[in-house]
N, C-alpha and C positions, 0 to 999 in steps of 0.2 A: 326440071324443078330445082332452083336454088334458094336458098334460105338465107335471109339478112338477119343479122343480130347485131344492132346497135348499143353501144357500152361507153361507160367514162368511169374510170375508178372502181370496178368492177372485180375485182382483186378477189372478194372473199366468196363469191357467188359466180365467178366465170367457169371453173371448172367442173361443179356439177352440173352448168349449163350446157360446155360444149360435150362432157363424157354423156350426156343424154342424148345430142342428135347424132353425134359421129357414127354412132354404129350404124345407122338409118342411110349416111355417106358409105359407108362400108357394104351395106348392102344392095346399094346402086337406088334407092328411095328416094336420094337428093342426087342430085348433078354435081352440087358445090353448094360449101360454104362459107359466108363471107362475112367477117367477124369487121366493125368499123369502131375504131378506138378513135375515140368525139373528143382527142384532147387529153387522154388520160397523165396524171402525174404519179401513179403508184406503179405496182407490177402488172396490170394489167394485158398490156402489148405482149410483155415477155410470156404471159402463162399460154394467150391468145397463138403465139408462135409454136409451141409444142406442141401443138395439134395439127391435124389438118386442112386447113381453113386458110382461105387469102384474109390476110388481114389488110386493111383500108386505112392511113390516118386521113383521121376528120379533121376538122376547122375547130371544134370545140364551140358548137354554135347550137348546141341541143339534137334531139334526136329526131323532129322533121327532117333538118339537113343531114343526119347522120341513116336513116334511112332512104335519101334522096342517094345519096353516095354508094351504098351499096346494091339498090335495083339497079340503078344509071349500068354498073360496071356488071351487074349479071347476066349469065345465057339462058338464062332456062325461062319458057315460055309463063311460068307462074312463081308467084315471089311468094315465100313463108315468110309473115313476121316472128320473130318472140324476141323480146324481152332477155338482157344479161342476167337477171335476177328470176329468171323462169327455168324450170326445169319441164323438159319435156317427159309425159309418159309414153312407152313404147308403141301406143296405137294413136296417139294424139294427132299427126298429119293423115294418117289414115283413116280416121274418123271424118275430116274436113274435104278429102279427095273428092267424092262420091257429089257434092254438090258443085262442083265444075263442069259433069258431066253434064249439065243444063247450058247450052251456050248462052243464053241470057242472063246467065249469072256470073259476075264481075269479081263478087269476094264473096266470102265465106269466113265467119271467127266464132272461136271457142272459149268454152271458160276457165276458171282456176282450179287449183287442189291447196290446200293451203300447209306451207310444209312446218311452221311453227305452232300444230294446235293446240300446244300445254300456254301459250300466249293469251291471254285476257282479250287485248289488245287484237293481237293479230285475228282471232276467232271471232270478233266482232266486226271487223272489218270484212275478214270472208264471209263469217254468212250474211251478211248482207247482200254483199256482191250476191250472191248465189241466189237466195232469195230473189233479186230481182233478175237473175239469171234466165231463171225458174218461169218467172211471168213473159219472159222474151217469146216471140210467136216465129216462127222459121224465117219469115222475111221481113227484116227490120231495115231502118234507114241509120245505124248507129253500131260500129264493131271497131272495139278497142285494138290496140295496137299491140298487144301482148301477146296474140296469139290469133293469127289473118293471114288468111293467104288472098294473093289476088292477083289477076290475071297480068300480066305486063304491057300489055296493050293498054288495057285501063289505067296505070300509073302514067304512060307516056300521053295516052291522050288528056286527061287532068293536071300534066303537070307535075306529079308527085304529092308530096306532103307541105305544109306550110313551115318557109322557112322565114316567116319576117315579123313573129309573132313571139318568137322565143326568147328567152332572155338571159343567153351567157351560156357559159358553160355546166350540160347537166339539170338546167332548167329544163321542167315538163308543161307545155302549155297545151292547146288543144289541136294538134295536128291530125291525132286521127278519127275526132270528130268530127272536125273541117273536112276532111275527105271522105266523110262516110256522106255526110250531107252534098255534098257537090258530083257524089257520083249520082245518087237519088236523082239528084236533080237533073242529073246530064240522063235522065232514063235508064241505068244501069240496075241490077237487081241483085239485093245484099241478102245472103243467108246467116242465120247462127246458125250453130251446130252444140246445145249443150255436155253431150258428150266427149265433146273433146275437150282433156282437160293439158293445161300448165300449170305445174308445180310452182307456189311464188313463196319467196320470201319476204309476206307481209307484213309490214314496219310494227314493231314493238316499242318503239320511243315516242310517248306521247305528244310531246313537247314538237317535235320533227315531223310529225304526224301531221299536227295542227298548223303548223308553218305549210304545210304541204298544201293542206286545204285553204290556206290563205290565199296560193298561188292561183290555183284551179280558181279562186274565185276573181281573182285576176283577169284570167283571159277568159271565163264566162262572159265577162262584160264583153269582148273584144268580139269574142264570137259569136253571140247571139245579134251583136248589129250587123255582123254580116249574114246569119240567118234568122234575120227574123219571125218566120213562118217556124221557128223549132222555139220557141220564146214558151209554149202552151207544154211542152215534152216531149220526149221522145221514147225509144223505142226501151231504151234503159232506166231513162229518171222522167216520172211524172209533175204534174201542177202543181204536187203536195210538196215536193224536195224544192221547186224553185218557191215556193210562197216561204220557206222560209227566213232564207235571210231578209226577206221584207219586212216581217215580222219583227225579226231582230233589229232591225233597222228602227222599225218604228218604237221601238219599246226604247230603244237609247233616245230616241230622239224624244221623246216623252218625260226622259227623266226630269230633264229641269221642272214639270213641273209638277213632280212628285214631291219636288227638293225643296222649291221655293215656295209652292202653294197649295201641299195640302193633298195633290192628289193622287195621290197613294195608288190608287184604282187603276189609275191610266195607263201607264206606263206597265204594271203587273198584270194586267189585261191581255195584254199582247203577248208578254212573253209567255203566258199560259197557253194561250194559245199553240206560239210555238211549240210548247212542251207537250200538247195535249197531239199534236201533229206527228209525232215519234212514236206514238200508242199504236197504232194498225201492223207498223213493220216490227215493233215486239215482239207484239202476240203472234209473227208467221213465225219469228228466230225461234222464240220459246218452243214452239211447236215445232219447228225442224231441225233443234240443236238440243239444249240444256239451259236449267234456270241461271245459268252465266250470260243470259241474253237479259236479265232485269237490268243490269247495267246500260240498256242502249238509251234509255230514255236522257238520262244526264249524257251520258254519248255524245247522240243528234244535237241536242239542245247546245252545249259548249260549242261542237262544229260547226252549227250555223252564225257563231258571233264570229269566228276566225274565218270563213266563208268572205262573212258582210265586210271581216279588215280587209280583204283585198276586194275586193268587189270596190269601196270607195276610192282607193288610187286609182281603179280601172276605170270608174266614170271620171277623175278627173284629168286622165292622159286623153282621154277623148273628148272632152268640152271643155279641157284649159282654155283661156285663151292663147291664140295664134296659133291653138293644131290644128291639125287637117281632119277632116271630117272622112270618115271611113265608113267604107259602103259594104254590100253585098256583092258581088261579082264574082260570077264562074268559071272566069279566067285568071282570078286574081290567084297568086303563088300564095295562097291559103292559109290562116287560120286553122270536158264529161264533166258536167259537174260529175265525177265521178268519184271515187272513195279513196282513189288514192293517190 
């Protein structure tokens, strides 16, 4: 069993990362661990050294190719993902183990803990996650990269993660969505496991936050033309999360003629809509957390216009004229709307 942990500038959140799994190495639980610095410019490397862990430098090409880098170079029959900004709980790989035992099953991921809950912010963001954590059914076609283990036979025969998708150094595009859908498809069978949890340090800057979700809306575009059969949702985000930026979409496109003629109706129509779209996963927060969840409705609502800001560069890198027209394909070196 080895564990990849892919990182770039990773300085203030690496060493409660690796003081979580080392002892797990210490107890013979992991075989290795192999830490991949994707380019780092701060201390990163140097804290990464003081442990026990090979450390890997990357390309600084994001973290598909930074977790390509580290299975490629490991032994152990099954690869642990998590996350530099994850902290592991003491049963977290143990909780995941148990569904390997099924040789039909390829990977297995688990969910968060969330370690800033006095955060507005960051508490909104988890329970969300969670909430739809919650609704996930044991065998999904969709497991985030934070926290996956999965067989190594299965990364060699797929190819690994998508490395032609990302964009720079520390960019988060959709690679382990891409590979959750391409093993489905290859007939491989994906478990959650909600009990297993990772500690994360969920983004408190809203401004950073929202840029973030720009990106994610980015490479939605990229990735859903490559799977299109996942366009309707998936095993994490339903019909209702992607109708939103359309929504939002339509409601800006509308304005002009709010502006120039009068119709006030139209444009705020839509965006009602959107807002009114926010209302279901409230009322689960409210009910699984504290009235700090009346905040999500304005939330949702702002996210899906920063969403739609990257969503329209992303249609127009693909029907610019003179690009190349990008497909689906199972062999292709691969491509959440997710929350973070």
């Amino acid at each position: 069993m080895s564990l990849v942990i892919p990182g770039r500038n990773c300085a203030q959140t690496l060493e409660k990362c690796l003081n979580s799994v080392v002892p797990l190495l210490e107890r013979g639980e992991l075989e290795e661990i192999l830490f991949v610095d994707d380019g780092s410019t701060d201390k990163t490397a140097e804290i990464a050294r003081r442990y026990p862990v090979q450390v890997i430098k990357g390309t600084g090409s994001g973290p598909g190719a930074a977790r390509n880098l580290g299975w490629r170079q490991a032994q152990g029959a099954s690869i642990w993902f998590i996350d530099s900004d994850c902290v592991a709980e003491p049963d977290t790989l143990q909780k995941l183990l148990p569904h390997l035992n099924d040789p039909d099953v390829a990977g297995v991921g688990g969910s968060y803990a969330n370690l800033y809950p006095d955060s507005l912010l960051a508490t909104l963001i988890h329970e969300e996650i969670v909430a739809r954590h919650r609704r996930m059914p044991q065998e999904v076609n969709f497991l985030g990269g934070f926290n996956v283990l999965y067989r190594h036979a299965v990364l060699d025969e797929l190819n690994g993660f998508d490395e032609s998708e990302t964009n720079g150094p520390g960019a988060a595009g959709a690679e382990d969505c891409d590979f959750s859908f391409r093993a489905v498809r290859s007939k491989h069978r994906l478990h959650f496991e909600f009990n297993s949890h990772v500690g994360h340090h969920h983004p408190r800057n809203l401004w950073r936050y929202m840029q973030t979700q720009a990106r994610h809306g980015y490479y939605r575009i990229l990735l859903h033309l490559r799977h299109p059969e996942e366009i309707g949702g998936d095993s994490y985000a339903g019909f209702s999360d992607y109708l939103q930026p359309p929504l939002a979409a339509l409601s800006v496109a509308t304005l002009p003629v709010t502006v120039f003629d009068g119709g006030w109706l139209v444009s705020s129509v839509f965006a009602l809509l959107q807002l009114l779209l926010q209302i279901p996963m409230t009322l689960r927060l409210i009910w699984q957390s504290d009235l700090r969840m009346l905040a999500f409705p304005a939330f949702g609502f702002i996210r899906a216009y920063f969403r739609l800001a990257g969503m329209v560069p992303g249609v127009w890198s693909v029907w610019r004229p003179g690009s190349k027209p990008k497909h689906s394909s199972p062999e292709a070196k691969s491509c959440k709307l997710v929350n973070e």
